[in-house]
C-alpha positions as CSV (number, residue, x, y, z in Angstrom):
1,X,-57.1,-208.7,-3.9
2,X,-58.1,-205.0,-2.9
3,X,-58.7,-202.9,-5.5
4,X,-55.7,-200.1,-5.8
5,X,-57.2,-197.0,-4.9
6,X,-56.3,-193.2,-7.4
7,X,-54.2,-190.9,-6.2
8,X,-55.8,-188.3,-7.5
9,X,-59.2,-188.0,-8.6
10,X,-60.9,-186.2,-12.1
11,X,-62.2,-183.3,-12.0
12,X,-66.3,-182.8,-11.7
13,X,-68.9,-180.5,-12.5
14,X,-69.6,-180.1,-8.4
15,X,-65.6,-179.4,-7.9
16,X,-65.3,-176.1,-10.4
17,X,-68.3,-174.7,-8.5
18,X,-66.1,-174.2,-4.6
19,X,-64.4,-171.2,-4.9
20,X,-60.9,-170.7,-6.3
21,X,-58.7,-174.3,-7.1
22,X,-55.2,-173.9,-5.5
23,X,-52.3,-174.9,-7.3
24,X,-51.3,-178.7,-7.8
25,X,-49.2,-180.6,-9.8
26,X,-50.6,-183.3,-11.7
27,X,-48.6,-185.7,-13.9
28,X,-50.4,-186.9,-16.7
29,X,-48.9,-189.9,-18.2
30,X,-50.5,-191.0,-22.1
31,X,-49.5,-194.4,-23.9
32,X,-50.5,-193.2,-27.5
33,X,-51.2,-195.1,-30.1
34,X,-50.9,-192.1,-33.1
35,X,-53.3,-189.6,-32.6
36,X,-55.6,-192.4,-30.6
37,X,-54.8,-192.3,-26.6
38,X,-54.3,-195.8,-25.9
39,X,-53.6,-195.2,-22.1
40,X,-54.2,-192.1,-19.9
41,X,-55.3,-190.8,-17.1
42,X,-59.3,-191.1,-18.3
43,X,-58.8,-194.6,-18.7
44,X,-57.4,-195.3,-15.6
45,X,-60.2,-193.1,-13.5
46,X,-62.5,-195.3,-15.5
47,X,-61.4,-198.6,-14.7
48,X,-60.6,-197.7,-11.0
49,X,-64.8,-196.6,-11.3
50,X,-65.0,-199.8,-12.6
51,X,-63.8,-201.5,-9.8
52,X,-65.6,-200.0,-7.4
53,X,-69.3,-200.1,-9.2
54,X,-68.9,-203.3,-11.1
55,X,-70.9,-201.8,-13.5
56,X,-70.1,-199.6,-16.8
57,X,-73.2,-197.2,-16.4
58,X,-72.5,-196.7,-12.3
59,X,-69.3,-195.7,-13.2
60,X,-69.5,-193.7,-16.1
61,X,-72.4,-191.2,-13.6
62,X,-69.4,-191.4,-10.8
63,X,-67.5,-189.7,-13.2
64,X,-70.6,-187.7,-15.0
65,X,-70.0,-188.9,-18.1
66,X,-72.1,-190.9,-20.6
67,X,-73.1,-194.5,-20.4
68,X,-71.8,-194.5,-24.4
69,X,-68.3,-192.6,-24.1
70,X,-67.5,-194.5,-20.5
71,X,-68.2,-198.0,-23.2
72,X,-66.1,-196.3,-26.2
73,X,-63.4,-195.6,-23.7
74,X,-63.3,-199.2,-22.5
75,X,-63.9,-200.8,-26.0
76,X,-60.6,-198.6,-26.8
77,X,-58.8,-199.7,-24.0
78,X,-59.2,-203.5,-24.3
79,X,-58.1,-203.1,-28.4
80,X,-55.2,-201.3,-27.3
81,X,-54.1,-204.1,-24.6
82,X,-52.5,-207.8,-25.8
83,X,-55.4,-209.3,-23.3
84,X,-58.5,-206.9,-22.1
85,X,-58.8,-204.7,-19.0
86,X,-62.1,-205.0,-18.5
87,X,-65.0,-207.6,-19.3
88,X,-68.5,-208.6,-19.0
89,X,-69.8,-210.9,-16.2
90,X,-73.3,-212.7,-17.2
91,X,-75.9,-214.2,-14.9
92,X,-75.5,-213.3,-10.9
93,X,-78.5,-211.8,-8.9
94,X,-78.8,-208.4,-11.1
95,X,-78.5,-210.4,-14.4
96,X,-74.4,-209.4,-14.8
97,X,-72.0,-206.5,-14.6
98,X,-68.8,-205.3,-15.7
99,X,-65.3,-206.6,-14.1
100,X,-62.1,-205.1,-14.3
101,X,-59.7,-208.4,-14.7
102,X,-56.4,-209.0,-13.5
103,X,-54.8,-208.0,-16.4
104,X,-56.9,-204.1,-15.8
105,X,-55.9,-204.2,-12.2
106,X,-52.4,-204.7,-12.7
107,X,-52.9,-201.7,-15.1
108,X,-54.0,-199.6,-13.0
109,X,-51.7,-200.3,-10.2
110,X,-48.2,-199.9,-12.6
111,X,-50.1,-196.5,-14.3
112,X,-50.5,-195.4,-10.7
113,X,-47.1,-196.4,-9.2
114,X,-45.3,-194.7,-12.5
115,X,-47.3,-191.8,-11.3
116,X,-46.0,-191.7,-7.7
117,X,-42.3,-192.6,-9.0
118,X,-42.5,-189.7,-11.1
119,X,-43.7,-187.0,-8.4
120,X,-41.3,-188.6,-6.0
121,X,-38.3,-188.3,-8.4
122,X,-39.2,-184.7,-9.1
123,X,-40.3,-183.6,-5.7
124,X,-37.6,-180.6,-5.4
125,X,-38.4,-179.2,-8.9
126,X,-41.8,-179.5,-8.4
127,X,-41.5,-177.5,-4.7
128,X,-39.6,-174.8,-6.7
129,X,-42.0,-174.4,-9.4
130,X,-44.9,-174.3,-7.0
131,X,-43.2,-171.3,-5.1
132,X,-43.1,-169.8,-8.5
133,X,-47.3,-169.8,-8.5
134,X,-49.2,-166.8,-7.5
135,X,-51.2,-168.0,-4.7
């Protein structure tokens, strides 16, 4: 199975540093859970880095964020989930890793197509708005 690729990417330190960021419209779809976000946009990026490192700590530097919040962030996601996103792999050549499992890939995948549904249904309203931005 290939791994479903983001549509859009988070924001790093290295980005805010090229001059000045022209307009876009991002949706940013949340699952909450109370005040906890059970699902967003973080989560996603994370798994997706996931998927692509196979390893927590690789992806968490991807992303420039700590080794300990990328593991809170995925220790919140699998509690929030009926089955987990993500899991450890032992043994292997480098002594284990990380995997994003089917039930995270599928995840990511309807969190990404809800995304593209969204833009495409509001495509016109968006287009207006954006001609309302000073550019």
């Amino acid at each position: 199975m290939t791994p479903p690729t983001a549509t859009s990417r988070p924001r790093t330190a290295a980005s805010t540093r090229t001059g000045p960021a022209r307009p876009q419209v991002r949706f940013r779809l949340r699952v909450t859970a109370g005040d906890a976000i059970a699902i967003g946009p973080g989560k996603i990026a994370l798994l997706e880095a996931i998927v692509t490192t196979g390893s927590i700590t690789a992806a968490a530097k991807r992303l420039d964020m700590s080794y300990r919040r990328a593991w809170m962030l995925v220790d919140e996601l699998n509690r929030a989930l009926a089955k987990p996103a993500v899991d450890s792999v032992k043994g292997g050549t480098r002594g284990g890793g990380t995997e994003v499992t089917a039930v995270g890939l599928r995840l990511i995948a309807l969190y990404r197509g809800i995304e593209d549904k969204a833009a495409q249904a509001c495509r016109a309203e968006v287009a207006r708005l954006m001609r309302m931005v000073a550019r």
